[in-house]
DOLUMNU-818947 format. One record per atom (N, C-alpha, C, O): x, y, z; residue in one letter. Coordinates in pm, whole numbers, padded with zeros to 5 digits, always signed. Atoms other than C-alpha are relative to their C-alpha. Example, Ala and Ser with C-alpha at 12.3 -4.5 7.8 and 13.67 -1.06 7.14 Angstrom:
+00089-00119+00000a;+01230-00450+00780a;+00090+00120+00000a;+00194+00118+00066a;-00082-00119-00006s;+01367-00106+00714s;-00077+00109+00073s;-00026+00220+00090s;
end
This chain:
+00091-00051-00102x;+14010+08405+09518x;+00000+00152-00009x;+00105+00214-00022x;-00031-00125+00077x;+13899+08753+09439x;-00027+00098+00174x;-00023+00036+00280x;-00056-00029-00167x;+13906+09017+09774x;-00147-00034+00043x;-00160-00075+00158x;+00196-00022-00076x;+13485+09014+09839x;+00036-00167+00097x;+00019-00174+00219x;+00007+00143-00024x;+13552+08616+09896x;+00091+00035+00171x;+00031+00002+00273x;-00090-00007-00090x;+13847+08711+10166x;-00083+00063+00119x;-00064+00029+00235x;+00028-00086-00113x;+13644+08952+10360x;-00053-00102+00120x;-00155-00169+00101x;+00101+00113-00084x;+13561+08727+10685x;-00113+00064+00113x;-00074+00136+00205x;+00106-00085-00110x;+13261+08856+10899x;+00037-00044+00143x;+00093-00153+00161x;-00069-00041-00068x;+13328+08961+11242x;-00067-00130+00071x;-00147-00190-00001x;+00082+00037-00038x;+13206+08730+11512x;-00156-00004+00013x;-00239-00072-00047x;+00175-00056-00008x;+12866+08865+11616x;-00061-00038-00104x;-00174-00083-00086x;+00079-00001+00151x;+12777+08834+11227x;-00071-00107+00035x;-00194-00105+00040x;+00019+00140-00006x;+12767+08475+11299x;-00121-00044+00103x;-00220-00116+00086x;+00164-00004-00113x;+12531+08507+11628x;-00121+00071-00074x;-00236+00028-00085x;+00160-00080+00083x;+12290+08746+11435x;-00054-00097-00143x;-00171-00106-00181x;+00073+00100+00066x;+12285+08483+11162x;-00060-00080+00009x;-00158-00098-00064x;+00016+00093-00023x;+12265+08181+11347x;-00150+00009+00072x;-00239-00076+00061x;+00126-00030-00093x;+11981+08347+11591x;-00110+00028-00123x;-00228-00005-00111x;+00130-00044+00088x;+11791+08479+11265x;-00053-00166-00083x;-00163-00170-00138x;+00020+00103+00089x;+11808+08087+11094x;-00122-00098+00118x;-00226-00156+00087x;+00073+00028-00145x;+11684+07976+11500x;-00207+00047-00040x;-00313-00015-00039x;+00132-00056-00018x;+11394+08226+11449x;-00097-00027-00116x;-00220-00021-00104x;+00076-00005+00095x;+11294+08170+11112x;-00050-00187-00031x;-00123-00239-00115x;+00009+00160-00035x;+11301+07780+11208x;-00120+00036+00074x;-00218-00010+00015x;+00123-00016-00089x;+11029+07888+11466x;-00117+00063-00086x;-00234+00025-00075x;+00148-00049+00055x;+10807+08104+11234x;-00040-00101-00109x;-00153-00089-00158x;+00058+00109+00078x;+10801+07782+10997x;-00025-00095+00096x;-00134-00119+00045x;+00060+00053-00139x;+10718+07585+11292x;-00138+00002+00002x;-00215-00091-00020x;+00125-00078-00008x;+10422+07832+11343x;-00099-00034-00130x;-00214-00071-00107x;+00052+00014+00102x;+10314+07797+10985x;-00031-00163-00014x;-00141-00209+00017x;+00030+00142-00073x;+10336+07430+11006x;-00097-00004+00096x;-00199-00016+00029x;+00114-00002-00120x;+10096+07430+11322x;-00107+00084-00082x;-00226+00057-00062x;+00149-00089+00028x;+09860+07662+11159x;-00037-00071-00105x;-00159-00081-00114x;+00116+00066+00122x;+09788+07454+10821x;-00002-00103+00038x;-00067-00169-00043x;+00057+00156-00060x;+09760+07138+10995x;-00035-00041+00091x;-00012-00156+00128x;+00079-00007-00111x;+09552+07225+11286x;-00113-00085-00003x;-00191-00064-00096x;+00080+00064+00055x;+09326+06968+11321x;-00178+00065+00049x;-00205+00172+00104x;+00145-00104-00048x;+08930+07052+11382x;-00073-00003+00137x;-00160+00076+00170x;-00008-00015-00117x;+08919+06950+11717x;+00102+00113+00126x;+00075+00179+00226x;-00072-00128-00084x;+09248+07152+11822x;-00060+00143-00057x;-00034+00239+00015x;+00035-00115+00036x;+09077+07437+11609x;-00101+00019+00081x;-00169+00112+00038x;+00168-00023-00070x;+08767+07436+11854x;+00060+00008+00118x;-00020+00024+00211x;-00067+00016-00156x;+09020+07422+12161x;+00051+00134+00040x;+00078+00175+00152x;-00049-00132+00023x;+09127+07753+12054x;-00046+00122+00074x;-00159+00149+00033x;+00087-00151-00072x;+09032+08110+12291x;-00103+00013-00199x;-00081-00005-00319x;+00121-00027+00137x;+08723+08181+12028x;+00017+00133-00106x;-00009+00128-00226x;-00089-00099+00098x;+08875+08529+11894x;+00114-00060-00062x;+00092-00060-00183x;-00105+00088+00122x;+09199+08332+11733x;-00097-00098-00080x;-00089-00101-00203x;+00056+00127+00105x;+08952+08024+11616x;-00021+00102-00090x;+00056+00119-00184x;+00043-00062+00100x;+08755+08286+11452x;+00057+00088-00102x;-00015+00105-00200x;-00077-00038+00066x;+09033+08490+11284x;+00057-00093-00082x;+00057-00066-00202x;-00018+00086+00106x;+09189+08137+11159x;-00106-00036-00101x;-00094-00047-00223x;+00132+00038+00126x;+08840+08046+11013x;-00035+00050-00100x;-00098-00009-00188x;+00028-00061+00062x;+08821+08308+10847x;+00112+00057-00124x;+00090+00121-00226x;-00071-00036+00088x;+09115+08355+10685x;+00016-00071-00161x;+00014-00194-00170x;-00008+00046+00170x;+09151+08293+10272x;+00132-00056+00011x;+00231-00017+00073x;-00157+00050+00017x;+09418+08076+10185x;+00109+00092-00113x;+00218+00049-00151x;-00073-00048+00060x;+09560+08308+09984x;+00108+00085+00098x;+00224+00107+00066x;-00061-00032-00096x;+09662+08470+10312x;+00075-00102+00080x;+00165-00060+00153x;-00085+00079-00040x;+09797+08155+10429x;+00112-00038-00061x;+00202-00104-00010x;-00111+00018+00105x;+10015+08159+10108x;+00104+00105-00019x;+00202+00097-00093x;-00086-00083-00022x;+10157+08488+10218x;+00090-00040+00126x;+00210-00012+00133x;-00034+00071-00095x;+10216+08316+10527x;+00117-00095-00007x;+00220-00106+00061x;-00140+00137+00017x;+10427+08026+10408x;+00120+00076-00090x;+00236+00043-00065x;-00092-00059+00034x;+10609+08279+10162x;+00021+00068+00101x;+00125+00133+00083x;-00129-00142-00104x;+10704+08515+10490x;+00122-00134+00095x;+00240-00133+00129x;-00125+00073-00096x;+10834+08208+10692x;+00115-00086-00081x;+00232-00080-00044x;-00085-00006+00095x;+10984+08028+10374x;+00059+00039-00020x;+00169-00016-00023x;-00124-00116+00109x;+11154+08304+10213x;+00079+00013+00126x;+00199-00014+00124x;-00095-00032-00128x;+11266+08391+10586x;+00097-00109+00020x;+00208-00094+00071x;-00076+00149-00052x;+11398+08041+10622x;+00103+00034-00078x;+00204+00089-00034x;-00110+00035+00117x;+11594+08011+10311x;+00074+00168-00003x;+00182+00144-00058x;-00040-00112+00002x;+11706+08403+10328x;+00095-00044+00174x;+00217-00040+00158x;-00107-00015-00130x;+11891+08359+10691x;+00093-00185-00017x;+00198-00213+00043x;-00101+00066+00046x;+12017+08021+10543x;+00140+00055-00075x;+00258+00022-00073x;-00106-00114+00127x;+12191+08284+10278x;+00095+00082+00095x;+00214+00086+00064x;-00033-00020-00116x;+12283+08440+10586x;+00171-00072+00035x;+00288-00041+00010x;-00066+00098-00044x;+12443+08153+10740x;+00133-00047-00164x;+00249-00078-00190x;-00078+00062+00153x;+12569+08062+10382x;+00134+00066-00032x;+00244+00019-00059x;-00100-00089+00042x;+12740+08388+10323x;-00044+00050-00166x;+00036+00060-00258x;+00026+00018+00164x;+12536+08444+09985x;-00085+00136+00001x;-00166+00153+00093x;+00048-00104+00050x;+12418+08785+09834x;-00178-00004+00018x;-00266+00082+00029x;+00219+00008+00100x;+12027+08623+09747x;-00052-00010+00135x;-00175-00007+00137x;+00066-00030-00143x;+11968+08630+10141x;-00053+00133-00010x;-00165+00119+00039x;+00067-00139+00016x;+11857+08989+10090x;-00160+00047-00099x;-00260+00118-00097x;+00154+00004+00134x;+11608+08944+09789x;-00087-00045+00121x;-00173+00024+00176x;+00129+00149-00044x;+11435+08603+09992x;-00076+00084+00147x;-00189+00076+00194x;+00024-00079-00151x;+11447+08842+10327x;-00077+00122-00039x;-00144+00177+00048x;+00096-00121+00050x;+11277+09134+10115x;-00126-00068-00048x;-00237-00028-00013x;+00169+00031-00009x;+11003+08906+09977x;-00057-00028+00117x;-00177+00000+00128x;+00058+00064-00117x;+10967+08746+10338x;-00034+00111+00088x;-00082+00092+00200x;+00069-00147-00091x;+10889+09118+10468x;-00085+00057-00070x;-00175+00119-00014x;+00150-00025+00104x;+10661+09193+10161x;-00122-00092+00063x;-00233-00053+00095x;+00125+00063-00055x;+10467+08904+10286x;-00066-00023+00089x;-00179-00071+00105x;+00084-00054-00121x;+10456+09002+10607x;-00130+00073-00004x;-00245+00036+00021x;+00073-00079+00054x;+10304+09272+10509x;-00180-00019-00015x;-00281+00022+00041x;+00100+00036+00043x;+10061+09134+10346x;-00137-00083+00060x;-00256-00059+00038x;+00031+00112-00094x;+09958+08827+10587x;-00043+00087+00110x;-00153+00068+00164x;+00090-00039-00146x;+09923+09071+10890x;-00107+00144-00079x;-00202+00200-00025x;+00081-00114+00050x;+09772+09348+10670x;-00097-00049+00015x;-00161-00019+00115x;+00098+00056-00071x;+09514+09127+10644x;-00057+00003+00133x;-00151+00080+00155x;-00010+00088-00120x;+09504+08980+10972x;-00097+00101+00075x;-00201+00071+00132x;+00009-00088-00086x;+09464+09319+11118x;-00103+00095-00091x;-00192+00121-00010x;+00059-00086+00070x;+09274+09551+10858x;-00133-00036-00039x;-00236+00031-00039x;+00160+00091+00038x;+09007+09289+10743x;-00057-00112+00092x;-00168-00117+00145x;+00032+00109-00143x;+09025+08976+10984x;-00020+00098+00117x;-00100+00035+00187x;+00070-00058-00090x;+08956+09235+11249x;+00094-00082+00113x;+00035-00100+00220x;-00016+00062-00096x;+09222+09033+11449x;-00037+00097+00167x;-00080+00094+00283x;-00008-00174-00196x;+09236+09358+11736x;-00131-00008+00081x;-00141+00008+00203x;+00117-00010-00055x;+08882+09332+11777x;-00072-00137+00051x;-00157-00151+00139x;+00017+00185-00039x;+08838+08940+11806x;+00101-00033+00106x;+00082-00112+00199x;-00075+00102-00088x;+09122+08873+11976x;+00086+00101+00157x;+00126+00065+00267x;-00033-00083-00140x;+09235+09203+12193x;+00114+00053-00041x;+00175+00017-00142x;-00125-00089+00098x;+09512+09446+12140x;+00156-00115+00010x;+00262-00110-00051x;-00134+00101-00021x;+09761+09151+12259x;+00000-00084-00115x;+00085-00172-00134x;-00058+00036+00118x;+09716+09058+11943x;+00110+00081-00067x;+00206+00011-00099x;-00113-00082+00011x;+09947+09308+11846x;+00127-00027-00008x;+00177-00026-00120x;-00131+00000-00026x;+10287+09250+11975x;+00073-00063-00053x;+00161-00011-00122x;-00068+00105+00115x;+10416+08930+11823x;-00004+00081-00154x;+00098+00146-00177x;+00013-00066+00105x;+10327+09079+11492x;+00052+00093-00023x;+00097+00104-00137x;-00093-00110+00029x;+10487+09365+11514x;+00169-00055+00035x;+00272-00019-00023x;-00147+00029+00004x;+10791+09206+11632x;+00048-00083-00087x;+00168-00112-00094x;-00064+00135+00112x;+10817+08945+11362x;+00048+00148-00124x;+00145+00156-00200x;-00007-00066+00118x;+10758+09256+11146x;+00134+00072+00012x;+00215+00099-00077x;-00146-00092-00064x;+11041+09439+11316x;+00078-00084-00048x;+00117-00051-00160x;-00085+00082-00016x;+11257+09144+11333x;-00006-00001-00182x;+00050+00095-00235x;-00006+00019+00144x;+11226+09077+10963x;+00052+00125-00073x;+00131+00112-00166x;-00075-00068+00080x;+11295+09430+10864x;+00134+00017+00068x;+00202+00090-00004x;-00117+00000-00079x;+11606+09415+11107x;+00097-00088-00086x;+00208-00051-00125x;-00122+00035+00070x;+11749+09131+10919x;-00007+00038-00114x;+00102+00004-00161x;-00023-00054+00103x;+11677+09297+10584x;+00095+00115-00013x;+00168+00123-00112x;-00121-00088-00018x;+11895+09594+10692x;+00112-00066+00051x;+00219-00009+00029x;-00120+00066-00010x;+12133+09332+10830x;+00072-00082-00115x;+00193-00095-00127x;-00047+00067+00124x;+12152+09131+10509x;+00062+00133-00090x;+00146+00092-00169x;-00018-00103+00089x;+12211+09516+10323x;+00132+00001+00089x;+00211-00056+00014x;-00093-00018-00111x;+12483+09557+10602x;+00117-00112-00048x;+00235-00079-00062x;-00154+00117+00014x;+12714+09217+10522x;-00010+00007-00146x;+00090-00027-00208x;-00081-00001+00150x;+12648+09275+10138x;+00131+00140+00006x;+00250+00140-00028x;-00092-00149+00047x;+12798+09652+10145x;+00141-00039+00063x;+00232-00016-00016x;-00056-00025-00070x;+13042+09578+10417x;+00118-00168-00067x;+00230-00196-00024x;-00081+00119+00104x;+13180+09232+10162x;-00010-00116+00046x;+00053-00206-00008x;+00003+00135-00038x;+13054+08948+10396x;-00079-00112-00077x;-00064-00232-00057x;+00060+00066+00033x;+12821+08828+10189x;+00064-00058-00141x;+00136+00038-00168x;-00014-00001+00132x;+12918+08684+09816x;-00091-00053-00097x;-00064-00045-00217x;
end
């Protein structure tokens, strides 16, 4: 057993993991609900969200399943104790990126749907780069291997 293996993370580590595997269970949840909305619940929808989903390219829905994916399996790494939580948690904030860049720059969500579109989004975006500096945090500090 070499010392990186020995290092054991403190408590808390374990709540900030367990809460980030919680959350990233919920934004695949979300993703789930959004590609298999059926066309009746899509018409049930306030009419600024229908029209932002309608409009979106699936290529943006494929950034989508890579941000909550990669998030998933990155706070598993987490939970795991494994180095490659940091990569899966850096693509899953690239594809944030990407998914609300959209969302917000071309889908026009702000203007369809109201600035309360906003907030969630920024906090996923937050939250995601939070555990990317937390995953950089248990590699340097030897929790991760």
């Amino acid at each position: 057993m070499n010392d990186v293996n020995a290092i054991k993370p403190p408590a808390w580590f374990w709540v900030v993991a367990i809460l980030a595997l919680i959350w990233e269970l919920l934004g695949v949840a979300s993703y789930l609900y959004h590609v298999t909305l059926s066309a009746d619940a899509l018409q049930a929808l306030p009419e600024g969200q229908r029209r932002v989903m309608e409009i979106t390219p699936a290529w943006v829905n494929a950034a989508f399943a890579i941000a909550t994916w990669g998030g998933l399996l990155g706070a598993l790494g987490l939970v795991l104790r494994r180095k490659w939580a940091r990569p899966l948690l850096l693509v899953s904030v690239l594809a944030i990126v990407v998914q609300f860049g959209w969302v917000f720059l071309v889908g026009k969500a702000t203007e369809l749907i109201g600035p309360s579109a906003v907030g969630l989004p920024a906090f996923i975006f937050a939250f995601g780069l939070f555990l990317l500096w937390f995953a950089g945090l248990a590699t340097r500090r030897g929790w991760l291997r």
